[in-house]
N, CA, C and O atoms as CSV, one atom per row, in Angstrom:
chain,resi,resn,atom,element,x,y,z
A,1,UNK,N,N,48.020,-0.170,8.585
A,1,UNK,CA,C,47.810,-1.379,9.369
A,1,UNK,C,C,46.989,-2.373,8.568
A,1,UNK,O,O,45.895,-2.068,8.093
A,2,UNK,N,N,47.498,-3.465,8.441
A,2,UNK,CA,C,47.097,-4.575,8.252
A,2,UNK,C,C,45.519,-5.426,8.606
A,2,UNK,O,O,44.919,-4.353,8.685
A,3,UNK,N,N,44.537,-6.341,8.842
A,3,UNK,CA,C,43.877,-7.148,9.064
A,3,UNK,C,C,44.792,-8.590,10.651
A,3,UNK,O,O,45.682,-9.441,10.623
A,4,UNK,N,N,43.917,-8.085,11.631
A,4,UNK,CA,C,44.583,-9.208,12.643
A,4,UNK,C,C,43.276,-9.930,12.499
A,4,UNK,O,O,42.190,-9.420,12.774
A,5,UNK,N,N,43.496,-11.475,11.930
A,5,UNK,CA,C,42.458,-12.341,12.150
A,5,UNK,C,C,42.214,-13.315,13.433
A,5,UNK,O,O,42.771,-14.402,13.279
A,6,UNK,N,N,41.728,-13.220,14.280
A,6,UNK,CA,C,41.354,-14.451,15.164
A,6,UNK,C,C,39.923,-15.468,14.828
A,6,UNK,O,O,38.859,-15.180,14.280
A,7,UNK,N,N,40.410,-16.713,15.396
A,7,UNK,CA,C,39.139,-17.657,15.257
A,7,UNK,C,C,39.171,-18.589,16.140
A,7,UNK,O,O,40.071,-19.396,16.373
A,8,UNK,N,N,37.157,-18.330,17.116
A,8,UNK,CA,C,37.560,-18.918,18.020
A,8,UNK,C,C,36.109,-19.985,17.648
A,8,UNK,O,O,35.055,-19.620,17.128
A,9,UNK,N,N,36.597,-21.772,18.244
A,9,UNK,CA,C,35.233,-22.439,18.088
A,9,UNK,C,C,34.135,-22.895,18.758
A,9,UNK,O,O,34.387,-23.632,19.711
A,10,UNK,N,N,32.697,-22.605,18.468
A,10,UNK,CA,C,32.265,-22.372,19.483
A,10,UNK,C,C,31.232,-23.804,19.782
A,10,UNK,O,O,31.362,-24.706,18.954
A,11,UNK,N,N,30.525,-23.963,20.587
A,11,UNK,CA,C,29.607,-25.210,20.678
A,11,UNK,C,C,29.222,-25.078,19.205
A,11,UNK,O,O,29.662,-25.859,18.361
A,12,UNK,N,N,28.194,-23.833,18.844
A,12,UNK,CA,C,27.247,-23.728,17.826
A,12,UNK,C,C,27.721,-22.764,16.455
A,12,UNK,O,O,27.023,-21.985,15.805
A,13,UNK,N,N,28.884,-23.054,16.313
A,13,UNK,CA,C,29.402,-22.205,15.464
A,13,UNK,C,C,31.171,-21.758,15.270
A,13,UNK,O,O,31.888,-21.915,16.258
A,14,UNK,N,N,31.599,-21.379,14.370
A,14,UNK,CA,C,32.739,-20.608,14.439
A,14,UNK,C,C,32.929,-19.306,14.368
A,14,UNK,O,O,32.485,-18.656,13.421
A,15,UNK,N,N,33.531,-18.826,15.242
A,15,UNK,CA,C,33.675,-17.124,15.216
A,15,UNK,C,C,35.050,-16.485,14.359
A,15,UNK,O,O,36.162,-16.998,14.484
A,16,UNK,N,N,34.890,-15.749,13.815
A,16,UNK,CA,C,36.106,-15.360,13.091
A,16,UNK,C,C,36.264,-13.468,13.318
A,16,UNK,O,O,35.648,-12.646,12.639
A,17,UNK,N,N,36.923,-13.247,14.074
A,17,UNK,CA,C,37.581,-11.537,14.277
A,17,UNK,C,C,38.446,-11.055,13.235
A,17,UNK,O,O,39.555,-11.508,12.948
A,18,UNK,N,N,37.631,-9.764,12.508
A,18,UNK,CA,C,38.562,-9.447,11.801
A,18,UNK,C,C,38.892,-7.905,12.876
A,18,UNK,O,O,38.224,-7.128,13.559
A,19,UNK,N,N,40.122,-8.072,12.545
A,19,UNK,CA,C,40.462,-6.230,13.361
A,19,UNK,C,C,41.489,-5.600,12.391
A,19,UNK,O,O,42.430,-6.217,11.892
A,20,UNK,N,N,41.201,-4.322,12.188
A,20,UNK,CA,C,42.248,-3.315,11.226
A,20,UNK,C,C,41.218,-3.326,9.932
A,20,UNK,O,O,40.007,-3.260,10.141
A,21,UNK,N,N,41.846,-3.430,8.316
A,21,UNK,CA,C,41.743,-2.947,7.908
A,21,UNK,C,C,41.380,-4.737,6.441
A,21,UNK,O,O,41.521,-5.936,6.681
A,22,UNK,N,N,41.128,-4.352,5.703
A,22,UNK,CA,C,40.947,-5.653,4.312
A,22,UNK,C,C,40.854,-5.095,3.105
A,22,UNK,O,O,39.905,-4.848,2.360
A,23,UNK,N,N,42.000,-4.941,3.044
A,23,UNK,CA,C,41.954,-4.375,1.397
A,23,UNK,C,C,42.581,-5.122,0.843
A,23,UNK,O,O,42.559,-6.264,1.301
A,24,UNK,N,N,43.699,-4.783,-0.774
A,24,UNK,CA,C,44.145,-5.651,-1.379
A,24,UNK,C,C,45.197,-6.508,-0.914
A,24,UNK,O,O,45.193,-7.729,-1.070
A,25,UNK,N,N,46.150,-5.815,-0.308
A,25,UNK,CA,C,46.505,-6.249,0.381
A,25,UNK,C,C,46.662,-8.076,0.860
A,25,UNK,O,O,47.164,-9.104,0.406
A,26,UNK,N,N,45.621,-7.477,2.434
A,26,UNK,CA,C,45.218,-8.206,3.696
A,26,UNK,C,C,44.424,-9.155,3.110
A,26,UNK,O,O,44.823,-10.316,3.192
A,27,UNK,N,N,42.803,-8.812,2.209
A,27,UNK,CA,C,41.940,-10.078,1.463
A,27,UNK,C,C,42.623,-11.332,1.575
A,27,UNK,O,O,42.242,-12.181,2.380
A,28,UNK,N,N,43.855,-11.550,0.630
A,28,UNK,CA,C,44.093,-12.503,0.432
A,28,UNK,C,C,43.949,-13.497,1.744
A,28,UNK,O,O,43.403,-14.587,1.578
A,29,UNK,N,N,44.518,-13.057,3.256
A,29,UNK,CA,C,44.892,-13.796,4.039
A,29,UNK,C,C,43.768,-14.209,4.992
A,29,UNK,O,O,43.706,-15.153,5.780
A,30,UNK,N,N,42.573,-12.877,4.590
A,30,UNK,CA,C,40.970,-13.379,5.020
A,30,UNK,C,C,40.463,-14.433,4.632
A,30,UNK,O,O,40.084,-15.343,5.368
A,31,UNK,N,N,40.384,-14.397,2.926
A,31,UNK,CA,C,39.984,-15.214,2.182
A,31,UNK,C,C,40.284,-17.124,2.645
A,31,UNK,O,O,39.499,-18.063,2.781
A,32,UNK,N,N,41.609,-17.024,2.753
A,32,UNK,CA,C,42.579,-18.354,3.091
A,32,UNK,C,C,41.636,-18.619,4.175
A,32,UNK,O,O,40.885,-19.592,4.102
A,33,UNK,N,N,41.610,-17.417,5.687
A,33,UNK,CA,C,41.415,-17.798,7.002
A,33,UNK,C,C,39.907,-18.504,6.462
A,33,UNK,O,O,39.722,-19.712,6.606
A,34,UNK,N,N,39.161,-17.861,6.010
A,34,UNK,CA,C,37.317,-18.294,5.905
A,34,UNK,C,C,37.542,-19.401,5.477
A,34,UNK,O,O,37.217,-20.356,6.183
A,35,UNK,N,N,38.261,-19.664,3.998
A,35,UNK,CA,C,38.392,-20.918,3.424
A,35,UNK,C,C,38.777,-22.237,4.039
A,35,UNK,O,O,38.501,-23.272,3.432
A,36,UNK,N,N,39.403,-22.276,5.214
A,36,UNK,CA,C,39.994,-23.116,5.981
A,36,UNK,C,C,39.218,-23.459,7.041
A,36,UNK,O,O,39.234,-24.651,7.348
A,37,UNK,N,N,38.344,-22.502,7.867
A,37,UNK,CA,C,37.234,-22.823,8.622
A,37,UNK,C,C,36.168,-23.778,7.462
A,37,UNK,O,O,36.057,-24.976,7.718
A,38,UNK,N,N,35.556,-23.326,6.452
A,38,UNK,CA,C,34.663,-24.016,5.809
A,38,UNK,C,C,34.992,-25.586,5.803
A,38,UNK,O,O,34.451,-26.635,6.151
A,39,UNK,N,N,36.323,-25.103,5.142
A,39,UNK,CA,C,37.181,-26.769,4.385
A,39,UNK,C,C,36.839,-27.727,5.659
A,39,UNK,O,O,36.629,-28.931,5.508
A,40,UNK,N,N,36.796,-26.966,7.152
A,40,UNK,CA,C,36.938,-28.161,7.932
A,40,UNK,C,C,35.471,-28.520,8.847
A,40,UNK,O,O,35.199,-28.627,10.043
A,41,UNK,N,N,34.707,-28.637,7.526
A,41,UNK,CA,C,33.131,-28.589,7.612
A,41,UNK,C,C,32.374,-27.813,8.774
A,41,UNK,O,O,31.572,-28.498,9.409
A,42,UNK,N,N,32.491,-26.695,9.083
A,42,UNK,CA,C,32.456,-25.879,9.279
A,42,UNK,C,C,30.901,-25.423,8.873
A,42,UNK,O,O,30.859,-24.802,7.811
A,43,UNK,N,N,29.392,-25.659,9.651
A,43,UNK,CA,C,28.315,-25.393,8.800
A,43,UNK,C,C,27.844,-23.547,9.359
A,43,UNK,O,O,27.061,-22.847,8.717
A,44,UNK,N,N,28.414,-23.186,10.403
A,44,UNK,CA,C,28.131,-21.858,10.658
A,44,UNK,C,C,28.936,-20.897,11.479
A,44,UNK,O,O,29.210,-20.870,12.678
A,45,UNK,N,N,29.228,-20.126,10.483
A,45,UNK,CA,C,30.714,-18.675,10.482
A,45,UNK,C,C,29.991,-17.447,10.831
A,45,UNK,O,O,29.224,-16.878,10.055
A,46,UNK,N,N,30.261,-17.052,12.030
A,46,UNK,CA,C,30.171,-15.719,12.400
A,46,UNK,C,C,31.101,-14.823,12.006
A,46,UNK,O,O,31.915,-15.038,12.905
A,47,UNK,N,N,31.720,-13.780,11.185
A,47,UNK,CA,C,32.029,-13.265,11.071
A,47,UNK,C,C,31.953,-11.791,12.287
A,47,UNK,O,O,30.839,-11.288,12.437
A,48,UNK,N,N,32.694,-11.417,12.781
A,48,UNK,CA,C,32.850,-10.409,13.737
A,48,UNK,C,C,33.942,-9.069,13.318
A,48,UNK,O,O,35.162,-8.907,13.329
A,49,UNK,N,N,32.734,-8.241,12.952
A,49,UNK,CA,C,33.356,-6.979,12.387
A,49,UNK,C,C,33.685,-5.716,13.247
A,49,UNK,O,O,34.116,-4.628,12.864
A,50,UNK,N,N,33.309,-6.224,14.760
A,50,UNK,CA,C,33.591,-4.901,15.803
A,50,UNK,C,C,34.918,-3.923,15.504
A,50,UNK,O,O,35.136,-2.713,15.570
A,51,UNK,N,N,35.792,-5.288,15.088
A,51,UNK,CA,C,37.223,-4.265,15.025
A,51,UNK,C,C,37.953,-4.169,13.337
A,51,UNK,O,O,39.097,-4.256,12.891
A,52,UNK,N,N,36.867,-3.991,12.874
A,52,UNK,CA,C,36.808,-3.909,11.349
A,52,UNK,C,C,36.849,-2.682,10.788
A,52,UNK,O,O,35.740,-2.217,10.525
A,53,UNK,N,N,37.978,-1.877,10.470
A,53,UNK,CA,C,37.826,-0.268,10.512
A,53,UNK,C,C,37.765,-0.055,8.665
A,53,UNK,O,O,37.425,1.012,8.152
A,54,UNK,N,N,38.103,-1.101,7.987
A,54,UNK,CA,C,37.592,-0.457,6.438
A,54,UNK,C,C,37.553,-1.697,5.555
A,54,UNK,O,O,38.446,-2.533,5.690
A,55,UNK,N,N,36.744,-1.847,4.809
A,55,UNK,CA,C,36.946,-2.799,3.843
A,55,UNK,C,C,36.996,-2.212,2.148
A,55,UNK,O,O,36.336,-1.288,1.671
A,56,UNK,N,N,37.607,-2.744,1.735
A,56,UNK,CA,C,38.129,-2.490,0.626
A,56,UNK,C,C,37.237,-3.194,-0.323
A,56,UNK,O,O,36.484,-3.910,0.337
A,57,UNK,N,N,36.884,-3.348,-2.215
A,57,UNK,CA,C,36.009,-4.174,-2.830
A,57,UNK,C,C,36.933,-5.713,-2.727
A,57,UNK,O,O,36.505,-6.867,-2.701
A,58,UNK,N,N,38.011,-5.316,-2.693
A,58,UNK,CA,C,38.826,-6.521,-2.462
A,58,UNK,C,C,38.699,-7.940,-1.257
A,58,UNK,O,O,38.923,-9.151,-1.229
A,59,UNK,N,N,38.069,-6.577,-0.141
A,59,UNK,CA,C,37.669,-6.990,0.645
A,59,UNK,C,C,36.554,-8.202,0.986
A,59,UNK,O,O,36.459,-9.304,1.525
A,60,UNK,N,N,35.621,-6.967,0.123
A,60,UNK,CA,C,34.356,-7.585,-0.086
A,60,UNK,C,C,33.939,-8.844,-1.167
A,60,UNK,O,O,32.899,-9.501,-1.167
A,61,UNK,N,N,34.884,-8.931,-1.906
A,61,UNK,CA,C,35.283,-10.235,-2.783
A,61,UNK,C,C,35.755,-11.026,-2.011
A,61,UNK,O,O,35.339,-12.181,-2.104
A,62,UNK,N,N,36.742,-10.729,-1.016
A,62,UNK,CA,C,36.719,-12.445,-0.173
A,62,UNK,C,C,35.569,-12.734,0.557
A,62,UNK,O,O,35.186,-13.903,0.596
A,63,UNK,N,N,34.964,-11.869,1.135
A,63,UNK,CA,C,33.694,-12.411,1.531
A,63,UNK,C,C,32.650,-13.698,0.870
A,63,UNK,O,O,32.265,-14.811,1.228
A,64,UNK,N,N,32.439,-12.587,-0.556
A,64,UNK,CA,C,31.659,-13.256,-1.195
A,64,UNK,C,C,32.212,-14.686,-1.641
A,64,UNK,O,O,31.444,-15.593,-1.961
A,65,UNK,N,N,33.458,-14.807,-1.639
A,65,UNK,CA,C,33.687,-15.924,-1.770
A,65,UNK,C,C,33.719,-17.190,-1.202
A,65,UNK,O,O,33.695,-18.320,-1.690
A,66,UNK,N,N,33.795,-16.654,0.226
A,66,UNK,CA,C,33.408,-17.460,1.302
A,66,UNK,C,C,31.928,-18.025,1.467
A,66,UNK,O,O,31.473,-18.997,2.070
A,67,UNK,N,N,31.361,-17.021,0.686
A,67,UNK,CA,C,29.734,-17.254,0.950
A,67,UNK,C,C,29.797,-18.290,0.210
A,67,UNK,O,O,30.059,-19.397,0.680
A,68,UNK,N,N,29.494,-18.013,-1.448
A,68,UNK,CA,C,29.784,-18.983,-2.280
A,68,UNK,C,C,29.982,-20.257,-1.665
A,68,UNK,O,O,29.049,-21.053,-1.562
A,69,UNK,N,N,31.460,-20.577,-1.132
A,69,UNK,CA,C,31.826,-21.560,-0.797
A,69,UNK,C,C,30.785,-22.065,0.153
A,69,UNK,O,O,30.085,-23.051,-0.076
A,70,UNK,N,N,30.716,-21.202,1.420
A,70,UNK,CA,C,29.644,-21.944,2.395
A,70,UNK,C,C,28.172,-22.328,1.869
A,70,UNK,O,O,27.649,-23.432,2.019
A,71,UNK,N,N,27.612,-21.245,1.242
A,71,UNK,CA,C,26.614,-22.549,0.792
A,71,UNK,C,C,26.557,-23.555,-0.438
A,71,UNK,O,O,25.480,-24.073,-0.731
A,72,UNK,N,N,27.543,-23.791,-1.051
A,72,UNK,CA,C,27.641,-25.019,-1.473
A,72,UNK,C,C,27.931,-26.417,-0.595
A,72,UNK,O,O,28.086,-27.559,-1.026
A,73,UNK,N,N,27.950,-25.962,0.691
A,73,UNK,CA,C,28.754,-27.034,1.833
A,73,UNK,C,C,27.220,-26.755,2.270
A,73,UNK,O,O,26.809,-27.642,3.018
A,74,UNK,N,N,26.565,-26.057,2.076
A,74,UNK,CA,C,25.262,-26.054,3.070
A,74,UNK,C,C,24.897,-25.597,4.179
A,74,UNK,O,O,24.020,-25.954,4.966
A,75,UNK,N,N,25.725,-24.679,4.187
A,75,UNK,CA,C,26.273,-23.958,5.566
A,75,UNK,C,C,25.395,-22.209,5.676
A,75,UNK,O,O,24.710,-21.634,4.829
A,76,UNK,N,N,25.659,-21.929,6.597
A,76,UNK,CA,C,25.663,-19.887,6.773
A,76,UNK,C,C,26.594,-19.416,6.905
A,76,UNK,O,O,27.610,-20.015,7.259
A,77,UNK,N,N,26.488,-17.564,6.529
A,77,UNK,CA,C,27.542,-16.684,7.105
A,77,UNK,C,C,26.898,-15.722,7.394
A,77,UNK,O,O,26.285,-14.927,6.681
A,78,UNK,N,N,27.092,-15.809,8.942
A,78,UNK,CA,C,26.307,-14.013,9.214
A,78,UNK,C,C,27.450,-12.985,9.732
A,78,UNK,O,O,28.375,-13.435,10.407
A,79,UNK,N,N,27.395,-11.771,9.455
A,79,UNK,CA,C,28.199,-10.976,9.915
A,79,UNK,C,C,27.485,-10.160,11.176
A,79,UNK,O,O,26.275,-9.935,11.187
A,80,UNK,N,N,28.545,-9.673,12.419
A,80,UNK,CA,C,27.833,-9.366,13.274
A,80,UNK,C,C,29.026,-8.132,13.493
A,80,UNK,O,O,30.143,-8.194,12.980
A,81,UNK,N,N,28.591,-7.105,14.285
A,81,UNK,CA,C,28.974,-5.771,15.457
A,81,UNK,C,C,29.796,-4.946,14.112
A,81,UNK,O,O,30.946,-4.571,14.341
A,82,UNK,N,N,29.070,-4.612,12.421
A,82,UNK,CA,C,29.436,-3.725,11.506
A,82,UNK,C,C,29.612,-2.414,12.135
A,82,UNK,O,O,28.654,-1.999,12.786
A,83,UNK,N,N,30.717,-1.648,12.055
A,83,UNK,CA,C,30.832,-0.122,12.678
A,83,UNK,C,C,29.970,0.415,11.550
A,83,UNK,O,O,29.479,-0.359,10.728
A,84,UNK,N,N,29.827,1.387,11.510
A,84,UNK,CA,C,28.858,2.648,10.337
A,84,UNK,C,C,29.166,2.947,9.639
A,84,UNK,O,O,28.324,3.427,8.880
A,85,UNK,N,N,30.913,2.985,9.086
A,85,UNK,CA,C,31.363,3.289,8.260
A,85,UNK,C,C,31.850,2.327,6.911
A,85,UNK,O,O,32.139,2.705,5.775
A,86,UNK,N,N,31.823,0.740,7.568
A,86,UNK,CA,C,31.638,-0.495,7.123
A,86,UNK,C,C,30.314,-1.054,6.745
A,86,UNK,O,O,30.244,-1.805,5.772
A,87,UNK,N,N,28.941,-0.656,7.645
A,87,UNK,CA,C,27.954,-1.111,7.144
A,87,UNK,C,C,27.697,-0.354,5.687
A,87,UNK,O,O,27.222,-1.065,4.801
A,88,UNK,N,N,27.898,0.651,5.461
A,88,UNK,CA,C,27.513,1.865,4.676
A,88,UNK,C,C,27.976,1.187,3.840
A,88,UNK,O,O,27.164,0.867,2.972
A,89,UNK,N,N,29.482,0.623,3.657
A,89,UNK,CA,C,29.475,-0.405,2.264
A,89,UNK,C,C,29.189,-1.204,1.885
A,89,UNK,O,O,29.216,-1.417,0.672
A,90,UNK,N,N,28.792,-2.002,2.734
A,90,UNK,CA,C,27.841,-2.726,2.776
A,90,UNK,C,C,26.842,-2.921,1.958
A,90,UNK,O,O,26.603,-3.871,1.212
A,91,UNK,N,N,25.754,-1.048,2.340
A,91,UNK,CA,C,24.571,-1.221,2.237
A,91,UNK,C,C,24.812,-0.490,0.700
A,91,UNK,O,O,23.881,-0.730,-0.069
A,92,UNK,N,N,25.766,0.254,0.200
A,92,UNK,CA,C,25.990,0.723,-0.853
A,92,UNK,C,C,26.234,-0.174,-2.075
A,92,UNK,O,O,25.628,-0.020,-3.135
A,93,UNK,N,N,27.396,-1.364,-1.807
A,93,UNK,CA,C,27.213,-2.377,-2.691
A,93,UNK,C,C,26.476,-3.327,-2.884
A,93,UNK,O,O,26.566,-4.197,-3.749
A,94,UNK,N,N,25.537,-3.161,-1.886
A,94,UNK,CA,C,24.160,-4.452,-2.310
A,94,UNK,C,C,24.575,-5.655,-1.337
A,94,UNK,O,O,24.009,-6.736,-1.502
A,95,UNK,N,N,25.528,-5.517,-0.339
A,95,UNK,CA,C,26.006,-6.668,0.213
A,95,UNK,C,C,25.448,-6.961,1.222
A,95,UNK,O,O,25.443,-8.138,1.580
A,96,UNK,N,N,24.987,-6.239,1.767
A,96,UNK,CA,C,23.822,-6.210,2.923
A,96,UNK,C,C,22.764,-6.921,2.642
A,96,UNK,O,O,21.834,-7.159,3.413
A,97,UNK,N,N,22.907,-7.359,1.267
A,97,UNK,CA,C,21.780,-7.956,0.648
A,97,UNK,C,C,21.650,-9.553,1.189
A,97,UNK,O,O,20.764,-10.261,1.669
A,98,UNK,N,N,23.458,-9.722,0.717
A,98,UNK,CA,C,24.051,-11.022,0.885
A,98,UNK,C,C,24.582,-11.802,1.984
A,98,UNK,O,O,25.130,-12.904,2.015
A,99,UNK,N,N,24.232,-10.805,3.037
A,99,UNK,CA,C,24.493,-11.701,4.481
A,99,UNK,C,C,23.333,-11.220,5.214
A,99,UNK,O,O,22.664,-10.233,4.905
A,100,UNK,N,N,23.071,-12.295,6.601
A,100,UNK,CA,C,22.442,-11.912,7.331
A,100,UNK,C,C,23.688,-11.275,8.255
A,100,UNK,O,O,24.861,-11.610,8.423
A,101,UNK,N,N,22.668,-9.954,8.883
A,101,UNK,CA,C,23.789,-8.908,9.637
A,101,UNK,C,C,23.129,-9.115,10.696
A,101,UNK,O,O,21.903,-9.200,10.765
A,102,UNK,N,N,24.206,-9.243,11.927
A,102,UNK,CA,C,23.487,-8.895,13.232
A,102,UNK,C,C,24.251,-7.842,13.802
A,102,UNK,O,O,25.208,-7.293,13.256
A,103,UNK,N,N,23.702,-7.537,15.134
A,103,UNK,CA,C,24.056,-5.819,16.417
A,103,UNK,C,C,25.169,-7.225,16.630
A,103,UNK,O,O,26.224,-6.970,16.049
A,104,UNK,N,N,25.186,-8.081,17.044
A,104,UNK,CA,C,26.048,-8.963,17.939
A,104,UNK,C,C,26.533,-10.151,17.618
A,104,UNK,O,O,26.073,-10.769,16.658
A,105,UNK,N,N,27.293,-10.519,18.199
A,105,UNK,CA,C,28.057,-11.607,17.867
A,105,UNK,C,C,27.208,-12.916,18.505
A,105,UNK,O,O,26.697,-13.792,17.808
A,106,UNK,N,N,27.172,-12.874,19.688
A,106,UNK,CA,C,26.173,-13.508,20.129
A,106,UNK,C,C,25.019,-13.676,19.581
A,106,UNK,O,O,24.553,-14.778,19.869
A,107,UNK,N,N,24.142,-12.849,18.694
A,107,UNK,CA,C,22.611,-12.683,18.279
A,107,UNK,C,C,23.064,-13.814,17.403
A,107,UNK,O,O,22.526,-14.919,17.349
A,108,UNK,N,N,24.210,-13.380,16.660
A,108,UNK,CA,C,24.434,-14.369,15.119
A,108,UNK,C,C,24.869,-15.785,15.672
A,108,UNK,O,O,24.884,-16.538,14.699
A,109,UNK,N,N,25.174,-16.367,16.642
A,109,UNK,CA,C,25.135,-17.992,16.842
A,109,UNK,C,C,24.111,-18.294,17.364
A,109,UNK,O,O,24.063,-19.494,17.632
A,110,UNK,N,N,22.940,-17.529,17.733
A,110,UNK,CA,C,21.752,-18.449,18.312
A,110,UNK,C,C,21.356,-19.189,16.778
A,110,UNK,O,O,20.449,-20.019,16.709
């Protein structure tokens, strides 16, 4: 299974659902989705990992790229609702480093 992306916009932010899976694959079509929220000045991306069952380094390269991108626009990216088996890569590649993580989706647009 694939990556199902949704994105919904909010007063204080944009939310972006990833569900399934982001590997080499799927990245590519993450990457596009983040890139296209930013492009449309876009200063703060929630990322929502509840239904996020694996990420791949591939994965984790579109991320970072999104970051990249967002703060050159001046923007944030926080990721929120990591399962345990996703944070763990997270916290293994140092990436945990590179976002603020929240329990919730909600916590991350206040």
């Amino acid at each position: 299974m694939s990556v199902q992306i949704h994105t919904t916009k909010e007063s204080n932010g944009t939310i972006v659902q990833l569900q399934g899976r982001v590997d080499a694959t799927s990245a590519p079509s993450v990457e596009q989705a983040l890139a296209g929220v930013i492009d449309q000045g876009e200063k703060r991306l929630v990322i929502d990992c509840a239904g996020l069952e694996f990420i791949s380094s591939a994965g984790l390269r579109s991320l970072l790229l999104a970051v990249k991108k967002m703060k050159a626009s001046g923007g944030v990216i926080a990721l929120a609702a990591l399962q345990s088996n996703v944070k763990e890569v997270f916290d293994i590649s140092g990436f945990s480093a590179l976002f603020t993580i929240h329990a919730a989706t909600a916590d991350a647009l206040k």
